[in-house]
C-alpha positions as CSV (number, residue, x, y, z in Angstrom):
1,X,71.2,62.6,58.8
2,X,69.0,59.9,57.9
3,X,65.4,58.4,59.4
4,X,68.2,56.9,62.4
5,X,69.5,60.3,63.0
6,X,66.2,62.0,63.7
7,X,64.8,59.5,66.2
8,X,67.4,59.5,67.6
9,X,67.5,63.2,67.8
10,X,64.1,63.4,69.2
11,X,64.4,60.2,71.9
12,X,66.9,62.9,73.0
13,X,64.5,65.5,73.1
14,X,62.0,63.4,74.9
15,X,64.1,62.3,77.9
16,X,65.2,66.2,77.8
17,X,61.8,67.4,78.1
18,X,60.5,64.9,80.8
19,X,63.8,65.7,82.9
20,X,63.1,69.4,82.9
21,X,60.0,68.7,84.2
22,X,61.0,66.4,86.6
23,X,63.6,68.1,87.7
24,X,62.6,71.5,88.0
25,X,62.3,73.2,90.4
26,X,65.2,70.6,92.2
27,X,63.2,68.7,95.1
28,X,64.1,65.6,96.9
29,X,65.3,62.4,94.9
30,X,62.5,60.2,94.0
31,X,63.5,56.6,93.1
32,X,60.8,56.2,90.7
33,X,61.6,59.1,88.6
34,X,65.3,58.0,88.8
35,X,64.3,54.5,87.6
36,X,62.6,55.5,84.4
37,X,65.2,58.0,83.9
38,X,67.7,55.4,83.6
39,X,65.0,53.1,81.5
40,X,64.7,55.7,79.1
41,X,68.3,56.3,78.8
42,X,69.5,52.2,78.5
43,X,66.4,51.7,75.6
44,X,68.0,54.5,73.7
45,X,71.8,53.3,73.6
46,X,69.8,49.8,72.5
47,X,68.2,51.7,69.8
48,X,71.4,53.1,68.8
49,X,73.2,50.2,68.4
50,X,74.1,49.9,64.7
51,X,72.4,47.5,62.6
52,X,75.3,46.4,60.1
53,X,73.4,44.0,57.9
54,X,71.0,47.0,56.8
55,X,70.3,50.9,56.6
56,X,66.6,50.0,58.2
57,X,66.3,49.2,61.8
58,X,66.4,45.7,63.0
59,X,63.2,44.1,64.6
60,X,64.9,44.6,67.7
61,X,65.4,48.2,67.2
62,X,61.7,48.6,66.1
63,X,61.1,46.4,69.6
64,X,63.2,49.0,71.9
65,X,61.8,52.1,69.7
66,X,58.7,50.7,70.6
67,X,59.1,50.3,74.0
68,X,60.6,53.3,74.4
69,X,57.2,55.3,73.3
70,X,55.4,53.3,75.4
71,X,57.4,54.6,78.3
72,X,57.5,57.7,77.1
73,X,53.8,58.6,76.2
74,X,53.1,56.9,79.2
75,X,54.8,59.3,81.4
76,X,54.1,61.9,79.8
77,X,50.7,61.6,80.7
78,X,51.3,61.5,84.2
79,X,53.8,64.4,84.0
80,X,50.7,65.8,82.5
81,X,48.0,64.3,85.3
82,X,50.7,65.4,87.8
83,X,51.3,69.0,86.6
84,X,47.3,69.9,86.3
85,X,46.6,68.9,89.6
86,X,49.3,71.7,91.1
87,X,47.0,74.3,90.4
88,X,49.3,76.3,88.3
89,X,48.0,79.4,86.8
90,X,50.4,79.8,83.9
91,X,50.2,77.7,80.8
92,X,53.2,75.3,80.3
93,X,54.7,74.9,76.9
94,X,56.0,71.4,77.3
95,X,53.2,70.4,78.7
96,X,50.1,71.3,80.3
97,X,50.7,73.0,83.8
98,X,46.7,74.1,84.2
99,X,43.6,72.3,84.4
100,X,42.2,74.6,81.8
101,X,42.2,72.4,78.8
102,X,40.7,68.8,80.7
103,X,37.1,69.1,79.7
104,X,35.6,66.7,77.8
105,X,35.9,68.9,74.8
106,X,39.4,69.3,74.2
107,X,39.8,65.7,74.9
108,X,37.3,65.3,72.0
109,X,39.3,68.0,69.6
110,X,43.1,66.7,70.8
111,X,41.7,63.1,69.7
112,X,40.3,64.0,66.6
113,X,43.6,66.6,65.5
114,X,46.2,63.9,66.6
115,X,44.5,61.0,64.9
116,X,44.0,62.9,62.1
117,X,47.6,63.7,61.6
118,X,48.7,60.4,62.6
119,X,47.1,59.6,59.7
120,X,48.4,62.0,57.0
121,X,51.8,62.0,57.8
122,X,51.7,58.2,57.9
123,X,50.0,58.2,54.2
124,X,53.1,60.9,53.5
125,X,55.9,59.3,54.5
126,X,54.3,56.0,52.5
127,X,53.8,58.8,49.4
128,X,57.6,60.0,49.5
129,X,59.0,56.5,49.6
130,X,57.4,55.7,46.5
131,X,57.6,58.5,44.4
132,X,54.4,59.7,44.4
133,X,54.9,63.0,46.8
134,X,57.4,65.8,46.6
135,X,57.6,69.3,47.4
136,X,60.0,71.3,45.1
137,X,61.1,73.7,48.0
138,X,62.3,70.4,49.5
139,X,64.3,67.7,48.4
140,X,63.5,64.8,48.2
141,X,66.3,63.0,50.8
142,X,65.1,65.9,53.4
143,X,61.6,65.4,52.6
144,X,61.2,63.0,55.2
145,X,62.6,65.0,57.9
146,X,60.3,67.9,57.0
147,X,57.3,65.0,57.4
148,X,58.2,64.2,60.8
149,X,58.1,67.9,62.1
150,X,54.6,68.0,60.5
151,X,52.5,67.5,64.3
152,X,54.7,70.4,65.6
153,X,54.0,72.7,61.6
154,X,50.2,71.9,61.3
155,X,49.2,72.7,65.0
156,X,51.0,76.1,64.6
157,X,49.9,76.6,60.7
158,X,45.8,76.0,61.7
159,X,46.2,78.5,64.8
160,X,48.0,80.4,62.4
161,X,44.8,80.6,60.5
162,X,42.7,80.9,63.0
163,X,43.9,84.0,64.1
164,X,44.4,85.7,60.7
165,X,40.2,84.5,60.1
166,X,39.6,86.3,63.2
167,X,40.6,89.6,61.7
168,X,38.0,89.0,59.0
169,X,35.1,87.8,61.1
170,X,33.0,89.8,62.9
171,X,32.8,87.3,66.0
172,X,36.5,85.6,67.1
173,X,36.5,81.9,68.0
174,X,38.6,79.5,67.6
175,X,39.1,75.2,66.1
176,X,38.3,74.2,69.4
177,X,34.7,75.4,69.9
178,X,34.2,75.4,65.9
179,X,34.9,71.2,66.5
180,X,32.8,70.7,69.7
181,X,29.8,72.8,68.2
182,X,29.9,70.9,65.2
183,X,30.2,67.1,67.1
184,X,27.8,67.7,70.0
185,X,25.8,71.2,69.2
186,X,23.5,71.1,72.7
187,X,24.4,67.9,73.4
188,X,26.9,66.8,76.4
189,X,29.9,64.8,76.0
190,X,30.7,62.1,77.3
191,X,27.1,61.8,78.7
192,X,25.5,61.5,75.6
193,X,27.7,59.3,73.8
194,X,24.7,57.7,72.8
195,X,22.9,60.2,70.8
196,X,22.8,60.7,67.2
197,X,23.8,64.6,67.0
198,X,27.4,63.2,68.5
199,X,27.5,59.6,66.8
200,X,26.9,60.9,63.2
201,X,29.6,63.1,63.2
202,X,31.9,60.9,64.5
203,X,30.8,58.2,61.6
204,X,31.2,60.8,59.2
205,X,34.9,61.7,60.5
206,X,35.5,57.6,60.1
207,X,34.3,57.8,56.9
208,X,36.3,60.6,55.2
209,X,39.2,58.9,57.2
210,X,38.7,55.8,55.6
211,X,38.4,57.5,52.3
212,X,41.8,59.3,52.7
213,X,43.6,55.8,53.6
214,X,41.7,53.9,50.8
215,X,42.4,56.6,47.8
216,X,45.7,57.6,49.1
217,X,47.2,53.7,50.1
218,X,45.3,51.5,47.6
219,X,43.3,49.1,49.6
220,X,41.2,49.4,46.4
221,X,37.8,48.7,48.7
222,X,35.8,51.1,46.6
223,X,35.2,51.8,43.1
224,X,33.8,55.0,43.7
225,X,37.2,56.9,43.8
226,X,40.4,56.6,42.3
227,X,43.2,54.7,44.0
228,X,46.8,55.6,45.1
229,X,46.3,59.4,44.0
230,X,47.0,62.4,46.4
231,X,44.1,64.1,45.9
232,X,42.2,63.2,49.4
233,X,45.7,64.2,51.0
234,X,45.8,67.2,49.8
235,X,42.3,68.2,50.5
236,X,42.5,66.5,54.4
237,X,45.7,68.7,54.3
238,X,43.7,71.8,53.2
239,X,41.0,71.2,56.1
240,X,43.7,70.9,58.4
241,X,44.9,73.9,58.1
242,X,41.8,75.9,57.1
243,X,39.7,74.7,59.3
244,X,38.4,77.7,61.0
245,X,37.7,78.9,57.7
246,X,36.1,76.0,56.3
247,X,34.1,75.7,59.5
248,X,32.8,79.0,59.9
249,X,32.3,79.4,56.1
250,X,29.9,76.2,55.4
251,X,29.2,74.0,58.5
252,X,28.5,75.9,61.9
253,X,25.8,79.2,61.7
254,X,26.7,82.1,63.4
255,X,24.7,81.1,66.7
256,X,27.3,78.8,67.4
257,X,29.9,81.5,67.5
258,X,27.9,83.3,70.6
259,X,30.4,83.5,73.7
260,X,28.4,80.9,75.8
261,X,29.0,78.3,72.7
262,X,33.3,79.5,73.2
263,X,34.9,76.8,75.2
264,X,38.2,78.6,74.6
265,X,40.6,78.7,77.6
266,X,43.8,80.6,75.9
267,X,45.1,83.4,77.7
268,X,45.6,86.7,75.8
269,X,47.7,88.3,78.2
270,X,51.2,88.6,75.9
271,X,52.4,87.0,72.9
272,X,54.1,84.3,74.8
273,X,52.0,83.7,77.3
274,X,49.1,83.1,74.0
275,X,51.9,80.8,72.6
276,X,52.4,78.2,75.5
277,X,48.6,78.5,76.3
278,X,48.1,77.4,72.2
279,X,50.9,74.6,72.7
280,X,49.3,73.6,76.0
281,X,45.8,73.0,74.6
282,X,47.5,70.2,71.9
283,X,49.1,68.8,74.9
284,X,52.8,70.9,75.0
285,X,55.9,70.3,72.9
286,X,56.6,67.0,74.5
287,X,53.6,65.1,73.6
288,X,53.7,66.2,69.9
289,X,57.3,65.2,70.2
290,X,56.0,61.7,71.1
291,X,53.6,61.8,68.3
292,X,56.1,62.4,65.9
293,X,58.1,59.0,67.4
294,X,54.5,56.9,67.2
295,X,54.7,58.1,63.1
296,X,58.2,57.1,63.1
297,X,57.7,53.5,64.3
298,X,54.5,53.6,61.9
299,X,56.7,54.5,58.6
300,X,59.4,51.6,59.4
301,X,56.6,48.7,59.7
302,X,55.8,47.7,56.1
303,X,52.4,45.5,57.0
304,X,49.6,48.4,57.0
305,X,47.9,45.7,59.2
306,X,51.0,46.1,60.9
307,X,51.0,49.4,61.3
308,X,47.1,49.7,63.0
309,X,48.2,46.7,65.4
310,X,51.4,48.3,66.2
311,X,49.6,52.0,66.7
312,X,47.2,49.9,69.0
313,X,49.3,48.6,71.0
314,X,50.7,51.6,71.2
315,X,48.0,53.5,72.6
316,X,46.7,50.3,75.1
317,X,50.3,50.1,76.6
318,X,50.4,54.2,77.4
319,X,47.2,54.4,79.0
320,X,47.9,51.2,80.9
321,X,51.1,52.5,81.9
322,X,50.4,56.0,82.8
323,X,47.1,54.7,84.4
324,X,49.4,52.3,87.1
325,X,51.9,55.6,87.8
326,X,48.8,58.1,88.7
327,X,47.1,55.1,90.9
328,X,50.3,55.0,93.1
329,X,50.7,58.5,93.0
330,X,47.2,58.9,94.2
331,X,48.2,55.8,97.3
């Protein structure tokens, strides 16, 4: 299967996932629901079509792919509006069935964890078509696939973490409050937006961003640091992962640990009830499903100027999008 097969495989997933949760439980037909049913469906057949001239996709692929996660990030944030406001009291796998995780701090903590891996994979999948990454438990024509799965592995490897830190620590927490402690401390976001404690933090996210892209892609901006190496990969890799470690270990003091500083909304009622709670809080299966299409679309477009205008674009034409379905659901 090669970089066709997978999108492929996971446009398929996508229209899956937002017809489950359309669809169930059955209730009266909606033409709306039916329409972008059908949109979803008639983009994928065009993105299907085979491009004989080339193995890549065409422009117009790229065009219909792109489309496509428009449409499909788009409603999955209403699916997502739509399903909070039910007042569900079990956490949803797919996606978020509970109002639990829509304070301003988790917004803060998905944005941060999504761009970040946006990022990384993006720098990986440029690595592995160069030459310049491998795994040797992985070869080398399936080391792409294994990239793509990466927003669904890291989510599950740094909660993974988490937990196994817990047993060590006298006081539990969790990435979550660890991130919010260290971005706002007693400040409130987004009221404060203004004030130092939160805009430093965020300028030195930017920064070690901008590091990462610069020493990993070769902009070759900085003399400071060595170009086209993987060293800031691996290390943004390692803080991934370990970042309830890292956290706890050198940047937030035990104070911030207390249970009033905890923001934490994951049940610990069962083992699977823990699970979708975990998936619900980096918005369900289906949005990290969408994530992995946006990195998709990224790795085809060979501009990196491109690629920021296209991931733009991107983002601009979901919220506009999902914004215009939850104003008429609202009327």
């Amino acid at each position: 299967m090669d970089s066709r097969g997978i999108t492929y495989f996971l446009m398929i997933l996508v229209i899956l996932f937002i017809s489950i949760n359309n669809y169930s439980p059955p209730g009266k037909f909606d033409l709306s629901i039916f329409l972008s049913t059908i949109a979803f469906l008639i983009l994928t057949i065009g993105v299907f079509i085979p491009n004989t001239r080339s193995e890549k996709p065409s422009k117009i692929q790229l065009f219909m792919l792109g489309i496509y996660i428009i449409l499909a990030i788009g409603y999955t944030i209403f699916q997502w509006y739509k399903l909070a406001h039910e007042s569900n009291s079990e956490c949803g796998m797919l996606l978020p069935n509970t109002d639990n995780f829509n304070e301003p701090q988790y917004y803060l903590y998905r944005i941060i964890y999504l761009v970040t891996l946006i990022v990384l994979v993006s720098l990986l999948q440029f690595k592995v078509d160069k030459d310049d990454f491998n795994i040797k438990m992985v070869p080398s024509e399936y080391l792409h696939y294994f990239l793509f799965l990466l927003p669904i592995i890291l989510p599950t490897l740094t909660e993974f973490i988490n937990e196994l830190m817990n047993l060590f620590f006298e006081e539990s927490s969790n990435p979550e409050s660890l991130l919010a402690n260290f971005f706002l401390g007693d400040s409130n976001w987004p009221e404060d937006i203004g004030n130092l404690r939160i805009i430093m933090p965020a300028l030195f996210y930017l920064f070690l961003m901008f590091i990462t892209i610069d020493s990993s892609y070769g902009f070759s901006f900085s003399s400071f640091w060595p170009t086209k190496g993987n060293t800031a990969i691996y290390i943004t890799l390692f803080f991934v992962v370990f970042f309830s470690f890292i956290m706890r270990s050198i940047f937030v003091q035990d104070c911030s640990l207390e249970d009033s500083k905890n923001i934490s909304k994951v049940k610990d009622e069962g083992p699977l009830d823990k699970l979708s709670c975990i998936f619900e809080k980096y918005g369900g299966l289906q949005t990290l499903v969408c994530i992995s299409l946006i990195i998709l679309l990224i790795y085809h477009v060979n501009n990196p100027i491109y690629k920021i205008l296209f991931f733009i674009i991107i983002c601009l034409g979901s919220w506009g999008l999902s914004t215009t379905y939850i104003l008429n659901l609202t009327n």
